[in-house]
Chimera marker file (.cmm) of the C-alpha trace (Angstrom):
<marker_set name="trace">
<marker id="1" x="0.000" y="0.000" z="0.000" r="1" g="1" b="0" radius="0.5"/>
<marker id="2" x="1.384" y="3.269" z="-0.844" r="1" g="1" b="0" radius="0.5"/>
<marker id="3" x="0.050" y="6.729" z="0.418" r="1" g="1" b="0" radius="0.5"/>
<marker id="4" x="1.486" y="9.682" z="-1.523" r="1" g="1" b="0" radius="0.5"/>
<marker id="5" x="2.182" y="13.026" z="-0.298" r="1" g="1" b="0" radius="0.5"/>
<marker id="6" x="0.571" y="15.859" z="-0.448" r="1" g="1" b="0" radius="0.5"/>
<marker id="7" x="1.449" y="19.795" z="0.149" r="1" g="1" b="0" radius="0.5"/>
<marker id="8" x="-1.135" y="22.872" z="-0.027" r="1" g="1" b="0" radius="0.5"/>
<marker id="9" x="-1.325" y="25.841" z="-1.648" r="1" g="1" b="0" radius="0.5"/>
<marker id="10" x="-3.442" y="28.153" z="-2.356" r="1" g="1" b="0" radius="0.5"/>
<marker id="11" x="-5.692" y="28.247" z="-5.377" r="1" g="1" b="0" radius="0.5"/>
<marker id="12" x="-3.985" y="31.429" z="-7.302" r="1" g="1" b="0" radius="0.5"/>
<marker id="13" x="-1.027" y="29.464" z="-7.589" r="1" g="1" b="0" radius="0.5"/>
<marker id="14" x="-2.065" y="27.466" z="-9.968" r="1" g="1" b="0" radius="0.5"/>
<marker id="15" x="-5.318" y="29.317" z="-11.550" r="1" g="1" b="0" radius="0.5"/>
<marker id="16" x="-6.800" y="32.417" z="-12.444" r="1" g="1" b="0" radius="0.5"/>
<marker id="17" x="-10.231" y="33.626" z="-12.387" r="1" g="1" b="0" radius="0.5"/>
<marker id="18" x="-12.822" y="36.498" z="-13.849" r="1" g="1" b="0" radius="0.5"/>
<marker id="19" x="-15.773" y="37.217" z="-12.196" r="1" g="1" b="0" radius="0.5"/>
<marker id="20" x="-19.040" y="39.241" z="-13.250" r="1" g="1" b="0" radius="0.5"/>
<marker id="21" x="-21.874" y="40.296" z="-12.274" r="1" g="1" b="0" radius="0.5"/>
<marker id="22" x="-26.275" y="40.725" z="-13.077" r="1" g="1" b="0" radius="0.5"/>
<marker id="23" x="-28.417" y="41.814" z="-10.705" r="1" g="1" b="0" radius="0.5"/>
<marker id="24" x="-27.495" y="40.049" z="-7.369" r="1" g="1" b="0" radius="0.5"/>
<marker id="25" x="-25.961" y="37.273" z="-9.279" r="1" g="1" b="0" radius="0.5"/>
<marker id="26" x="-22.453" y="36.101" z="-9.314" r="1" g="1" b="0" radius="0.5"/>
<marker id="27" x="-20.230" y="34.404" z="-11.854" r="1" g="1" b="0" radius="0.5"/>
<marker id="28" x="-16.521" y="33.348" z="-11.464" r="1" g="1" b="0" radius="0.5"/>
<marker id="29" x="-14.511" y="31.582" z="-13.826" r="1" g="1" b="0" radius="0.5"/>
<marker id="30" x="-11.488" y="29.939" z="-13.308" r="1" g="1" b="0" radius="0.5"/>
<marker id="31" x="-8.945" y="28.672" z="-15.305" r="1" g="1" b="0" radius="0.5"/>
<marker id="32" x="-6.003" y="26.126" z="-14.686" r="1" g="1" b="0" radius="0.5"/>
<marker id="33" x="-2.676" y="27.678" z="-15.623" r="1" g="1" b="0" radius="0.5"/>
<marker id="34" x="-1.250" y="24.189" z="-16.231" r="1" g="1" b="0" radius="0.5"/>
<marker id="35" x="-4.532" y="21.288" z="-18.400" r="1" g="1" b="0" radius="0.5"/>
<marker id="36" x="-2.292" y="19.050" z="-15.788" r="1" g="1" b="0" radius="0.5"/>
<marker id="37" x="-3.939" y="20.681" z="-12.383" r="1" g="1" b="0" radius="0.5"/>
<marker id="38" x="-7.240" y="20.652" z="-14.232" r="1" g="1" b="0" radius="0.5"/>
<marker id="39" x="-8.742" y="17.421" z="-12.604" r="1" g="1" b="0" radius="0.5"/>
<marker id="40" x="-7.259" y="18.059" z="-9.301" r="1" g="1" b="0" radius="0.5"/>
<marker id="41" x="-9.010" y="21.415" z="-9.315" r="1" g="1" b="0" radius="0.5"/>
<marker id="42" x="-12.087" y="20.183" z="-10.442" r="1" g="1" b="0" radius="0.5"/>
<marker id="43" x="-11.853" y="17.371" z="-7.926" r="1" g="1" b="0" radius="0.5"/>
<marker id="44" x="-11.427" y="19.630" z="-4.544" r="1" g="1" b="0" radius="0.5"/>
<marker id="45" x="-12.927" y="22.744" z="-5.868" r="1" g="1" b="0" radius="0.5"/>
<marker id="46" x="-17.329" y="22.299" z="-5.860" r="1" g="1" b="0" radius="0.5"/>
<marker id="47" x="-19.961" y="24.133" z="-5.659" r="1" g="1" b="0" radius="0.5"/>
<marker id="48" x="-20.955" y="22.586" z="-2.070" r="1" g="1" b="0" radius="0.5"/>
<marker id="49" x="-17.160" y="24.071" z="-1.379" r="1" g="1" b="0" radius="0.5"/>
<marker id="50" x="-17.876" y="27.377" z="-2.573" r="1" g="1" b="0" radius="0.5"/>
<marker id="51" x="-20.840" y="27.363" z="-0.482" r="1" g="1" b="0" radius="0.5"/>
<marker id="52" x="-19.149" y="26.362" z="3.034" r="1" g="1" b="0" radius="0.5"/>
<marker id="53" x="-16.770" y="28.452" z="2.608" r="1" g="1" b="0" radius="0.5"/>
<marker id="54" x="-18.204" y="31.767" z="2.606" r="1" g="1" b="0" radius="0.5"/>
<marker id="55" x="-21.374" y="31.108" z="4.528" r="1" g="1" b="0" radius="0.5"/>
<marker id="56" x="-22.337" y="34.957" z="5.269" r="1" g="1" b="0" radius="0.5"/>
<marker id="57" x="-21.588" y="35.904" z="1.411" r="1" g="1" b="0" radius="0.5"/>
<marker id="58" x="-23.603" y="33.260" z="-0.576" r="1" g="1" b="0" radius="0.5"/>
<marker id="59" x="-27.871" y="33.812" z="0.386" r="1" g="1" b="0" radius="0.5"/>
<marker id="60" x="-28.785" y="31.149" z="-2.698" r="1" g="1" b="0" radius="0.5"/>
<marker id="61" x="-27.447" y="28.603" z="-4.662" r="1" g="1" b="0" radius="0.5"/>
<marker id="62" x="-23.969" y="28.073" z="-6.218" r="1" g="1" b="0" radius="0.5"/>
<marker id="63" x="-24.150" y="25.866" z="-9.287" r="1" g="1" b="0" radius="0.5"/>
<marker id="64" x="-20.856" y="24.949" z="-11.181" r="1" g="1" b="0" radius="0.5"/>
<marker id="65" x="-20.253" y="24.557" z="-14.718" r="1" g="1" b="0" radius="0.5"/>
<marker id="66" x="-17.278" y="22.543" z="-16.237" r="1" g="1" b="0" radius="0.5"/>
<marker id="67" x="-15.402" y="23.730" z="-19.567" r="1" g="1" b="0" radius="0.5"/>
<marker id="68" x="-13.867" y="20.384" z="-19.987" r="1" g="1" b="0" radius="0.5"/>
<marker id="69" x="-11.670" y="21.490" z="-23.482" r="1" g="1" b="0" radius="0.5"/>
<marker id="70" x="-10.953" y="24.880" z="-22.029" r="1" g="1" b="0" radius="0.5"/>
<marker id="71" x="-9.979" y="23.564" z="-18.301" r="1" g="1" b="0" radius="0.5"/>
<marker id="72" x="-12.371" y="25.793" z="-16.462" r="1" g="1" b="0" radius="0.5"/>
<marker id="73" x="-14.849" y="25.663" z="-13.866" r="1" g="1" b="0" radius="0.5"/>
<marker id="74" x="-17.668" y="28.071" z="-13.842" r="1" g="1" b="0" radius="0.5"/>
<marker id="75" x="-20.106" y="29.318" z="-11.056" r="1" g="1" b="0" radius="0.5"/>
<marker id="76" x="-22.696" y="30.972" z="-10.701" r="1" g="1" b="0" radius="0.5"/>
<marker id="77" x="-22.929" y="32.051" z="-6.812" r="1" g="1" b="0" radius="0.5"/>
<marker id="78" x="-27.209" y="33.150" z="-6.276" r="1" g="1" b="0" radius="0.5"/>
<marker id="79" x="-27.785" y="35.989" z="-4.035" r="1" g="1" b="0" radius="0.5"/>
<marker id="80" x="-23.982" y="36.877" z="-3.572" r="1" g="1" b="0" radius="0.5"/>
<marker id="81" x="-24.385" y="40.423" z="-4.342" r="1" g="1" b="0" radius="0.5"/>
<marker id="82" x="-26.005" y="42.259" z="-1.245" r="1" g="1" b="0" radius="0.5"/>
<marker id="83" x="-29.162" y="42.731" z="-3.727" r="1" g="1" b="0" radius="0.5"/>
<marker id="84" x="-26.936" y="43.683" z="-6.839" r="1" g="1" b="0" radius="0.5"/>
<marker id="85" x="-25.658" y="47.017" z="-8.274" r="1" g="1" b="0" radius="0.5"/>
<marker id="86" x="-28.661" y="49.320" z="-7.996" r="1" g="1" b="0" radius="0.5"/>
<marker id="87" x="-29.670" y="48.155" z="-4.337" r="1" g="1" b="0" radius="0.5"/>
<marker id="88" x="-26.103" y="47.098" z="-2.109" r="1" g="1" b="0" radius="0.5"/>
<marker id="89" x="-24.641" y="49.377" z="-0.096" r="1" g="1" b="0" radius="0.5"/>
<marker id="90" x="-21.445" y="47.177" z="-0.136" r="1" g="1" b="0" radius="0.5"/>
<marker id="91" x="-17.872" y="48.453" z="-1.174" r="1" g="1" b="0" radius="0.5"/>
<marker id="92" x="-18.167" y="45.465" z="-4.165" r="1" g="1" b="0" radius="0.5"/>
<marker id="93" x="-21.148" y="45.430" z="-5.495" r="1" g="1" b="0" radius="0.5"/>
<marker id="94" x="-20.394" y="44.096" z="-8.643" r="1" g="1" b="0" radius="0.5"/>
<marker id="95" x="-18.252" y="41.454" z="-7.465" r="1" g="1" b="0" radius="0.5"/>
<marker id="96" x="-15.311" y="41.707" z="-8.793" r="1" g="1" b="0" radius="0.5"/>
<marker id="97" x="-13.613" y="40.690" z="-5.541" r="1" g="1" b="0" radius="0.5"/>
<marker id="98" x="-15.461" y="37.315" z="-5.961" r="1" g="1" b="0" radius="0.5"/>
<marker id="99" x="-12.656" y="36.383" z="-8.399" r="1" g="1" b="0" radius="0.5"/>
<marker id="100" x="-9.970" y="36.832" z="-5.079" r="1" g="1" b="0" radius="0.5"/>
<marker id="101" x="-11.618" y="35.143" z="-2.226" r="1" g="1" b="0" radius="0.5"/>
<marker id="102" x="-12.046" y="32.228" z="-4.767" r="1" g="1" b="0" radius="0.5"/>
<marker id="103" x="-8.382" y="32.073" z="-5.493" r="1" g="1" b="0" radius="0.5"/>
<marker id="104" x="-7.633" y="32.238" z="-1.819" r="1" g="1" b="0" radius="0.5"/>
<marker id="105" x="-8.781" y="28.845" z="-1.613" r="1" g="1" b="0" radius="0.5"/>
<marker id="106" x="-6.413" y="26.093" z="-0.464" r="1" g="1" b="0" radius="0.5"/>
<marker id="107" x="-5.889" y="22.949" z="-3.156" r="1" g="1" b="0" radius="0.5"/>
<marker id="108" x="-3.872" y="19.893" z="-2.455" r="1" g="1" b="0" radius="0.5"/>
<marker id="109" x="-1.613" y="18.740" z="-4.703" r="1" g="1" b="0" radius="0.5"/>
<marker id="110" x="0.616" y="15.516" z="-4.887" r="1" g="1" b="0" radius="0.5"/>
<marker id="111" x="4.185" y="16.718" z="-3.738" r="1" g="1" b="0" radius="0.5"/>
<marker id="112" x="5.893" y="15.538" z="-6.902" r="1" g="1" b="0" radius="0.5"/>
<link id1="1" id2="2" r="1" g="1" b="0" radius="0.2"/>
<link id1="2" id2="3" r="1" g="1" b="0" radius="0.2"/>
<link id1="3" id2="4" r="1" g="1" b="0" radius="0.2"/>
<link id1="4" id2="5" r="1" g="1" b="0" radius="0.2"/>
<link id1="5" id2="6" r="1" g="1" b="0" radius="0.2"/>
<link id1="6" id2="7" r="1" g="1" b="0" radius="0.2"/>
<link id1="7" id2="8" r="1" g="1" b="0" radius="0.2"/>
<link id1="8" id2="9" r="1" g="1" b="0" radius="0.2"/>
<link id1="9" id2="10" r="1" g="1" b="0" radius="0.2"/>
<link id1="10" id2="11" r="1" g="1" b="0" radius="0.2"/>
<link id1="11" id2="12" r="1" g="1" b="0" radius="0.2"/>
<link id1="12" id2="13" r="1" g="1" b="0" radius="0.2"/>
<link id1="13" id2="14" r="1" g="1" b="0" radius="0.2"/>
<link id1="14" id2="15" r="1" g="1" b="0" radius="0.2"/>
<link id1="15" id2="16" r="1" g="1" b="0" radius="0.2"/>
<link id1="16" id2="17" r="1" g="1" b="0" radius="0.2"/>
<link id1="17" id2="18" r="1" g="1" b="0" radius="0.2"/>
<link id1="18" id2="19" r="1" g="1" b="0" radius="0.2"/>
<link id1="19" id2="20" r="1" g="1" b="0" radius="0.2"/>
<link id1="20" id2="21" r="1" g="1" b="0" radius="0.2"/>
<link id1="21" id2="22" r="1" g="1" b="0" radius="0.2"/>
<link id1="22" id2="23" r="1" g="1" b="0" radius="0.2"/>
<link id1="23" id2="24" r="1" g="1" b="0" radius="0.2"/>
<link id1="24" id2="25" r="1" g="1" b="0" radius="0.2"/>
<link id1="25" id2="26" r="1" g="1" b="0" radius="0.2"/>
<link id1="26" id2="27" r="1" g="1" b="0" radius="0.2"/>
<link id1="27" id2="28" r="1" g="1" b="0" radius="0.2"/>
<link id1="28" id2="29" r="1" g="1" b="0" radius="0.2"/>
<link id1="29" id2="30" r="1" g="1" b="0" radius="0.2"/>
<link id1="30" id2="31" r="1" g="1" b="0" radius="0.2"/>
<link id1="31" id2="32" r="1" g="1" b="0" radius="0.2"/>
<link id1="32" id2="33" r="1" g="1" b="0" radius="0.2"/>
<link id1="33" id2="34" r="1" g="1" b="0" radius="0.2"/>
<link id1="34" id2="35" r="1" g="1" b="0" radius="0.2"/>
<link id1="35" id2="36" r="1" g="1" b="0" radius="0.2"/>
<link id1="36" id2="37" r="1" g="1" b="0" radius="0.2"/>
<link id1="37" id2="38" r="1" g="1" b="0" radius="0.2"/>
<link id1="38" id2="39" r="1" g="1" b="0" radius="0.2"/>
<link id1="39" id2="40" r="1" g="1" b="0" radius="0.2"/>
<link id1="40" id2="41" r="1" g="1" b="0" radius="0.2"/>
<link id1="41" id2="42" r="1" g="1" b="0" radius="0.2"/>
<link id1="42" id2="43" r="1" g="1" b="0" radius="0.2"/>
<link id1="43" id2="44" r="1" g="1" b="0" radius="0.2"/>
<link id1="44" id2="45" r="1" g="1" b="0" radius="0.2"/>
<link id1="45" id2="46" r="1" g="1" b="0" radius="0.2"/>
<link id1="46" id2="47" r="1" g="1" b="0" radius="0.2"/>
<link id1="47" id2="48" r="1" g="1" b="0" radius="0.2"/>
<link id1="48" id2="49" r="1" g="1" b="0" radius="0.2"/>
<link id1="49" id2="50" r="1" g="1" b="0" radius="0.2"/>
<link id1="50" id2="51" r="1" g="1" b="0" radius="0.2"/>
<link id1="51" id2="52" r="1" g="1" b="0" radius="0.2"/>
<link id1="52" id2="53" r="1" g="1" b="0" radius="0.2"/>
<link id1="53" id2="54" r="1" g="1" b="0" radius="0.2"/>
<link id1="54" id2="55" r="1" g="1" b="0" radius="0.2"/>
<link id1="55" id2="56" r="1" g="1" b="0" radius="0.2"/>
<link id1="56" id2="57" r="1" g="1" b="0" radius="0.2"/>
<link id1="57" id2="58" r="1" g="1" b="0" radius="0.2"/>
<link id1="58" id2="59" r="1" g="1" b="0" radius="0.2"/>
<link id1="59" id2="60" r="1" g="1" b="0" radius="0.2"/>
<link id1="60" id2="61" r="1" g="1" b="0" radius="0.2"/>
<link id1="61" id2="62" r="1" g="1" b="0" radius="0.2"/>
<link id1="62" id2="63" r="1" g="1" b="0" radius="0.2"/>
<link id1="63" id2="64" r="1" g="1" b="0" radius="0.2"/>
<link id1="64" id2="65" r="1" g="1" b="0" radius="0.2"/>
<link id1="65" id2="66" r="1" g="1" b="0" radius="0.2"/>
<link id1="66" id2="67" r="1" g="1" b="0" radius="0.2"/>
<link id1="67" id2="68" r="1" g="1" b="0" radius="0.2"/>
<link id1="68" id2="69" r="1" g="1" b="0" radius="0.2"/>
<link id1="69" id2="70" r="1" g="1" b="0" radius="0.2"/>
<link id1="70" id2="71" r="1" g="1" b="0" radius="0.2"/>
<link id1="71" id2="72" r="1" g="1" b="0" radius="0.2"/>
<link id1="72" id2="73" r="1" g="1" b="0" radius="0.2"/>
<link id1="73" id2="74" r="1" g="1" b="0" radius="0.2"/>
<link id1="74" id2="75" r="1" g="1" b="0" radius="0.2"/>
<link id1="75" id2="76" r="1" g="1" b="0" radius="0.2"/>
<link id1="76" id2="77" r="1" g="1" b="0" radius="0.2"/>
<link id1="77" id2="78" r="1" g="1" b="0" radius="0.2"/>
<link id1="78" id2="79" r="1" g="1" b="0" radius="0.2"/>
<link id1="79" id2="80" r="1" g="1" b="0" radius="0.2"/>
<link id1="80" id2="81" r="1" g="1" b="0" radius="0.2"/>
<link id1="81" id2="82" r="1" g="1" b="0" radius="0.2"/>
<link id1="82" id2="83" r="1" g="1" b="0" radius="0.2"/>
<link id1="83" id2="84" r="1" g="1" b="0" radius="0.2"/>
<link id1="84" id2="85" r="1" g="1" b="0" radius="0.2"/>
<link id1="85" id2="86" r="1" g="1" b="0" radius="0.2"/>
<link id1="86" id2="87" r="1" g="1" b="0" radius="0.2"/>
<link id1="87" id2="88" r="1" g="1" b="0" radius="0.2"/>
<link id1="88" id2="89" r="1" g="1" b="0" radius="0.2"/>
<link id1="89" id2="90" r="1" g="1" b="0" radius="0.2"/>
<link id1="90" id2="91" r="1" g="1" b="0" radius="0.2"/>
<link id1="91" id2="92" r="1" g="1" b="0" radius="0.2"/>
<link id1="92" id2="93" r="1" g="1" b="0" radius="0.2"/>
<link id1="93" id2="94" r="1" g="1" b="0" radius="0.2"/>
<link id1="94" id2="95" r="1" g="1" b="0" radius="0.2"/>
<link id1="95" id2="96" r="1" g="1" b="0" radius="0.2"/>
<link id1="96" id2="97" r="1" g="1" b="0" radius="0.2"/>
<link id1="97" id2="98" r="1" g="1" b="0" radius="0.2"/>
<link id1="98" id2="99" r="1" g="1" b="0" radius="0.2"/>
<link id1="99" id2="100" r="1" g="1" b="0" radius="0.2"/>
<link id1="100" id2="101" r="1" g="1" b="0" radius="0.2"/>
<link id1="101" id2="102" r="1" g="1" b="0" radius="0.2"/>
<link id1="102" id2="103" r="1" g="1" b="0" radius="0.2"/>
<link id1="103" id2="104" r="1" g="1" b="0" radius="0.2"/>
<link id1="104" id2="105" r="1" g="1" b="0" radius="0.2"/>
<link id1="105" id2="106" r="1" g="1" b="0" radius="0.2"/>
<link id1="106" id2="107" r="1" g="1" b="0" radius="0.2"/>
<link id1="107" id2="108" r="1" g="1" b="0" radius="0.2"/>
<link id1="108" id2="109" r="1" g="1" b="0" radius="0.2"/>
<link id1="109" id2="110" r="1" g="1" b="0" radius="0.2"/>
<link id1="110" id2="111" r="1" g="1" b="0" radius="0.2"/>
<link id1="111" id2="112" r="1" g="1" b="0" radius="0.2"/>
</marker_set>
């Protein structure tokens, strides 16, 4: 039996992301730097994960798309907006830090 090693890191090491906005909907896209991390991103990082992790951000649903040929995850993060554009009186409300707390995300990664 062998076990294999594993170290963290944190999502923006190995991705990039975009994120958008309509109404008090959010979208974030990210994209492996390397095809190679693909899987292992789209393995740890799910919509239930997005969720959990920020609790107090996300009021509805967070539904994840995969771009299989493009290796990219998208999702689409209901009721993350404080209302949306026209209605929050938060400092983002169109999002656009979305795109950093995603990234700030640890992955694990075999050590090799």
């Amino acid at each position: 039996m062998s076990t294999q090693s594993t170290r963290t890191v944190r999502l923006h090491e190995i991705a990039h992301a975009r994120a958008g906005d309509k109404g008090n909907t959010s979208n974030i896209s990210v994209w492996a730097y390397d095809p190679g991390d693909y899987l292992l991103i789209k393995e740890q990082l799910t919509a239930e994960r997005i969720k959990a992790a920020f609790p107090d951000l996300i009021q509805g649903d967070v539904v994840r798309y995969e771009l299989e040929h493009l290796h990219g995850l998208n999702f689409v993060l209901g009721e993350a907006l404080e209302g949306g554009v026209n209605t929050s009186l938060g400092l983002d409300s169109h999002g656009k830090s979305w795109s950093f707390l995603v990234l700030g995300l640890e992955i694990e990664l075999p050590e090799n």
